[in-house]
VOROGU-615908 format. One record per residue (C-alpha): x, y, z; residue number from 1; residue in three letters. Coordinates in steps of 0.25 Angstrom, whole numbers. Example, Ala and Ser with C-alpha at 12.3 -4.5 7.8 and 13.67 -1.06 7.14 Angstrom:
2
c1;c2;c3;resi;resn
49;-18;31;1;ALA .
55;-4;29;2;SER .
END
This chain:
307
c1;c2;c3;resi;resn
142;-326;58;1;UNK .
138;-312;62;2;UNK .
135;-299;56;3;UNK .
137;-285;62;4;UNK .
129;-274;56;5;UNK .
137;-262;64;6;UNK .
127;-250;60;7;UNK .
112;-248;66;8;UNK .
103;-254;56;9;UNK .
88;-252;56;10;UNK .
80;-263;62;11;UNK .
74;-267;48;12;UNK .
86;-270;44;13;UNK .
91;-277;55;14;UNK .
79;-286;54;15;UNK .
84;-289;39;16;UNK .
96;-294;45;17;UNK .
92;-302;55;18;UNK .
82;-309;47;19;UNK .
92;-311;35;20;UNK .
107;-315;45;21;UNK .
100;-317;58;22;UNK .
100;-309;69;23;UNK .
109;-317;77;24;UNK .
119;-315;67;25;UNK .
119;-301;67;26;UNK .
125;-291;76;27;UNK .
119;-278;75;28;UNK .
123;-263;76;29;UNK .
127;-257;88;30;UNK .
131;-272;93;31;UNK .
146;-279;89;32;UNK .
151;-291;88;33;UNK .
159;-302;80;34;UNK .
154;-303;65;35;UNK .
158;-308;52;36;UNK .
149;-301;43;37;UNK .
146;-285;43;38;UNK .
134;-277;39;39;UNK .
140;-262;33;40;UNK .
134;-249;27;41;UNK .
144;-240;26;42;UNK .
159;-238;27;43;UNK .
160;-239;43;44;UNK .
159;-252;49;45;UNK .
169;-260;59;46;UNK .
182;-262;54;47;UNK .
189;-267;66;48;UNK .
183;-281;63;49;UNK .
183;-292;52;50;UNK .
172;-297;45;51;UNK .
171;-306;34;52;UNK .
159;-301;27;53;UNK .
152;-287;26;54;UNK .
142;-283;20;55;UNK .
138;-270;15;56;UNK .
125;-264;15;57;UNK .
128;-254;4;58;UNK .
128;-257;-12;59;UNK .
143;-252;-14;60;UNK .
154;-253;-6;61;UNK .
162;-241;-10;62;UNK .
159;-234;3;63;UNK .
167;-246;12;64;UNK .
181;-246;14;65;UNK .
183;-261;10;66;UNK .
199;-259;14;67;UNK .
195;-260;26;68;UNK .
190;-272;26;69;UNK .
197;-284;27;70;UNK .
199;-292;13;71;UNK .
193;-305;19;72;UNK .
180;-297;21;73;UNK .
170;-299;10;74;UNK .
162;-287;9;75;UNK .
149;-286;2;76;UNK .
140;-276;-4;77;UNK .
126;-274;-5;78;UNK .
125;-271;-19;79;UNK .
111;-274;-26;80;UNK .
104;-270;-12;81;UNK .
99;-255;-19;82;UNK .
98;-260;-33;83;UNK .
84;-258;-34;84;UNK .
82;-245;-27;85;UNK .
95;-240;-35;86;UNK .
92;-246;-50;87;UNK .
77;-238;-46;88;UNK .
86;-226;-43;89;UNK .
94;-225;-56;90;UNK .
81;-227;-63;91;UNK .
73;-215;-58;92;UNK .
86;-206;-61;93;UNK .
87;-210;-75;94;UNK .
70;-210;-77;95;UNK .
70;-197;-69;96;UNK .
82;-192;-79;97;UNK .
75;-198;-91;98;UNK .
63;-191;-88;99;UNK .
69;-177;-82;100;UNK .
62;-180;-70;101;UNK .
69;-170;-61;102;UNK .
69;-157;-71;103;UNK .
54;-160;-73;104;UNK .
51;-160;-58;105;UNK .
61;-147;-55;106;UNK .
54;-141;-68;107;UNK .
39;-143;-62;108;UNK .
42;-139;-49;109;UNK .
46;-126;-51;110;UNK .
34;-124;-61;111;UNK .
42;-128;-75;112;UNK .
34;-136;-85;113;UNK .
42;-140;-95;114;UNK .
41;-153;-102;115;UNK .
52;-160;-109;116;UNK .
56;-172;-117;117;UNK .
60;-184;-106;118;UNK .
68;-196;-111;119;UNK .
65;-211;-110;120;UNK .
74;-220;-105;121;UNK .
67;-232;-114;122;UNK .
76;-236;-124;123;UNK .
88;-229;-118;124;UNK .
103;-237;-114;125;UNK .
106;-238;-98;126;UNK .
120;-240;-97;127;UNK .
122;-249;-81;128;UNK .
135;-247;-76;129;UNK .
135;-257;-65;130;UNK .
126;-268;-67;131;UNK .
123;-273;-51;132;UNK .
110;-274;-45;133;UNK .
108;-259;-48;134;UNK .
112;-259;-62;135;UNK .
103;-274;-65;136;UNK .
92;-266;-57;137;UNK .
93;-253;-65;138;UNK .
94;-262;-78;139;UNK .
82;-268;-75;140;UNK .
73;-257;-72;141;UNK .
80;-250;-85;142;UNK .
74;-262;-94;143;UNK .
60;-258;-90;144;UNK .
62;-244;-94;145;UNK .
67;-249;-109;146;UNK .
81;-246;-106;147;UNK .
93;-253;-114;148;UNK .
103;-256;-103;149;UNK .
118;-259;-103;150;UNK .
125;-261;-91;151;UNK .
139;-265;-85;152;UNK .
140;-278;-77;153;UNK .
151;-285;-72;154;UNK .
142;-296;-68;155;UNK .
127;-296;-65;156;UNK .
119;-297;-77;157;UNK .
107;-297;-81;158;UNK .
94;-295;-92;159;UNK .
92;-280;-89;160;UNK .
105;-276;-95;161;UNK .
107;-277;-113;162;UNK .
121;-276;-110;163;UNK .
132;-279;-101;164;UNK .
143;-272;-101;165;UNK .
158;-274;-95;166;UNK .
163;-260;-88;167;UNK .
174;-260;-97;168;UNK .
161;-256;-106;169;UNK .
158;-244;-99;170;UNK .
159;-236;-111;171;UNK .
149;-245;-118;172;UNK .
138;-241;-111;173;UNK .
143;-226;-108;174;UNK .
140;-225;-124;175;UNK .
128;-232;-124;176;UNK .
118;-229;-110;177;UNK .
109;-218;-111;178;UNK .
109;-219;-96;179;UNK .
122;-224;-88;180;UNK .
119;-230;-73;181;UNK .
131;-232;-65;182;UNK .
127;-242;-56;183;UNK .
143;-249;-53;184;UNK .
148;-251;-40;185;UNK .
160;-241;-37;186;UNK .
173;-250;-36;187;UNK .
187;-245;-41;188;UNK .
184;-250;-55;189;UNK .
171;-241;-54;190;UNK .
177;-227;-48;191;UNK .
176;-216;-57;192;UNK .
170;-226;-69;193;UNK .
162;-215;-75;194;UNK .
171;-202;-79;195;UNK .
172;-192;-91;196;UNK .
175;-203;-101;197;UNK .
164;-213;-99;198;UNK .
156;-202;-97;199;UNK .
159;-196;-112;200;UNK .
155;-209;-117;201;UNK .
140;-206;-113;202;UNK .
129;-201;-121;203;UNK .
126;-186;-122;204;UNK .
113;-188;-115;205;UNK .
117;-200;-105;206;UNK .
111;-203;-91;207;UNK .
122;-207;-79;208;UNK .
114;-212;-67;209;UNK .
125;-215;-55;210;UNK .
119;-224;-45;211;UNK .
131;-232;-39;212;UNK .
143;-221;-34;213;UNK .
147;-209;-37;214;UNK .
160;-209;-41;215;UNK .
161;-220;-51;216;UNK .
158;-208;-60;217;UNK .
171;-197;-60;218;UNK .
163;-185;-54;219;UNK .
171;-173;-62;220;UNK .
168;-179;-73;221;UNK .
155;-183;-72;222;UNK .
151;-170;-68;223;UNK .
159;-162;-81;224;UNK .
152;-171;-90;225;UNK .
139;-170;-84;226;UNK .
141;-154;-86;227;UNK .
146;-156;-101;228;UNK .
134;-166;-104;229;UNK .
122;-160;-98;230;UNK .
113;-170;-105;231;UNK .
121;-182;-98;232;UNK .
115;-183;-83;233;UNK .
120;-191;-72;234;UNK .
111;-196;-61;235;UNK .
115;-200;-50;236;UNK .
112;-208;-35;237;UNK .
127;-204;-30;238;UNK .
137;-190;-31;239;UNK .
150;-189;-29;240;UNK .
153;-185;-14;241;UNK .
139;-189;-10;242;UNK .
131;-181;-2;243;UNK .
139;-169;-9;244;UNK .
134;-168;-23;245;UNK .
145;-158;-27;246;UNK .
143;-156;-43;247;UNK .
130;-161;-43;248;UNK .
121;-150;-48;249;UNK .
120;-153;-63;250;UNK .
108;-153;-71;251;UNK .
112;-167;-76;252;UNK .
114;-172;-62;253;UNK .
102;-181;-55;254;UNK .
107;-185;-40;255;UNK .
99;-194;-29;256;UNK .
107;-193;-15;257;UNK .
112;-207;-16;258;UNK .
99;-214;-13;259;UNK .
97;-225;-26;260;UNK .
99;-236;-17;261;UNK .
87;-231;-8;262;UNK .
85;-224;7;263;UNK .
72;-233;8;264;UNK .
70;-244;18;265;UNK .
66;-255;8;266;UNK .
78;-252;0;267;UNK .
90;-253;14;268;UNK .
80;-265;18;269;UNK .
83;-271;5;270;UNK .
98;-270;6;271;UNK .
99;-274;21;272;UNK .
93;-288;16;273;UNK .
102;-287;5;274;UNK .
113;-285;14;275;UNK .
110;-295;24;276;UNK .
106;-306;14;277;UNK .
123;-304;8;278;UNK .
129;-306;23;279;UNK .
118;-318;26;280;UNK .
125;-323;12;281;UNK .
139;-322;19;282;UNK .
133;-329;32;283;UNK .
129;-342;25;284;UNK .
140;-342;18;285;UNK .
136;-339;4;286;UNK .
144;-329;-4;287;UNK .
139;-314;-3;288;UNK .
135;-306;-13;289;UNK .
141;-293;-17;290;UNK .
155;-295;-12;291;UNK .
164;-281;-14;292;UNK .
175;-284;-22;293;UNK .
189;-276;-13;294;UNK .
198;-275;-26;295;UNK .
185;-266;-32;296;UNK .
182;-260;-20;297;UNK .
182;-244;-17;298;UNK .
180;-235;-5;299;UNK .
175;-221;-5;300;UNK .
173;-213;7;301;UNK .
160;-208;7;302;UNK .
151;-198;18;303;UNK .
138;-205;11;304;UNK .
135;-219;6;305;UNK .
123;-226;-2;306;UNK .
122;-238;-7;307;UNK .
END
């Protein structure tokens, strides 16, 4: 059994391939040849030809057309690869908030000294909305900091949540987090989950921290609420129409250029091996992990993709 990895790849990475599937038993960019497994990282790969497994090297899958790809092909994505460097992400934007990080540097850099009450995010509720590896991870690190946390899983738990929730218990923990991650991958079920009446639900002075896509939040809404509750804020690793950030200059708006899931090597070393571990799964025979379920699948045509 072969797999084709049809895209340059650093060296660093090849060698995590060959040393995890065999060189032998892999055919490397610009060469072809006949393959059952493929290797992807975007939305433009061979489709003149069938294979029975591919693999994805990004998180989410909402940027591949899975129509065309043939049913019999199980496709696979990467997901808990950029846990950690995300789950870090969504903390530093909620400590940075809590603690008015970015006013306070603006402030002293133009020569303002102005000191003022920060808040502590001991003792306050996190709501999770998608408890995966990024939500388990963000959980966890949440513990530490004395945060309650209550989170909705369909199906990894765990003991860094108090509470489990199903999503047909959004609302629940709309009413009860002081801070709100949205950290659910975005499927048909998932598009638009966040609008004007989940949103009304929140407390007066809740935190929305966006680290999976943008538009399982409905953007005109978002952005009226956000202007008719200024002490709500919404921080965010993605935006609507990414690179554009059209509407984006509010005073309770935080955005980072869609770089949670981290530019570094260690990071792309990490999910390369992830990656290549799934397809060595499939080679022995053993069932991979994270297989994209078609009948929740969505595909959005984006100029730019992250993890």
């Amino acid at each position: 059994m072969k797999l084709l990895v049809p895209f340059k790849l650093d060296e660093k990475y090849r060698k995590i391939g060959r040393e995890i599937i065999g060189e032998e038993n892999i055919i490397w960019f610009p060469e072809t040849g006949d393959a059952d497994v493929l290797l992807i990282r975007g939305n433009d790969f061979p489709r003149n030809r069938k294979f029975k497994f591919i693999q994805a090297v990004s998180a989410g899958t909402d940027h591949i057309n899975l129509e065309s790809i043939d049913l019999e092909t199980i496709v696979a994505s990467n997901a808990g690869a950029y846990s950690i460097s995300v789950a870090e992400h969504a903390i530093a934007l909620m400590l940075a908030r809590s603690k008015n990080i970015s006013n306070f540097e603006h402030e002293t850099r133009n020569g303002i000294y102005k000191p003022r009450p920060t808040r502590l995010l001991n003792g306050r509720t996190l709501g999770i909305i998608g408890y995966g590896g990024i939500g388990s991870r963000t959980a966890e690190i949440a513990k530490t900091l004395g945060m309650r946390v209550v989170s909705i899983a369909r199906g990894h738990k765990d003991e860094f949540s108090d509470e489990f929730l199903s999503l047909g218990e959004l609302d629940v923990l709309l009413k009860e987090a002081d801070y709100v991650l949205i950290s659910i991958p975005l499927t048909n079920r998932t598009l638009g989950l966040v609008g004007k009446r989940e949103l009304e639900l929140l407390k007066k002075d809740c935190t929305i921290i966006n680290v999976a896509r943008p538009e399982i939040v409905k953007k005109n809404e978002m952005l009226e609420f956000l202007d008719n509750n200024k002490d709500v804020s919404y921080l965010t690793d993605v935006w609507w129409g990414e690179p554009g950030l059209d509407g984006s200059r509010r005073e309770n708006v935080v955005i980072t250029p869609h770089i949670a899931g981290g530019l570094s090597g260690e990071i792309m070393e990490f999910s390369y091996r992830c990656a290549f571990e799934n397809i060595k799964r499939y080679m022995d025979g053993k069932e991979p992990r994270n297989i994209v379920k078609r009948d929740e699948g969505l595909f959005i045509d984006r100029e730019k993709i992250g993890i």
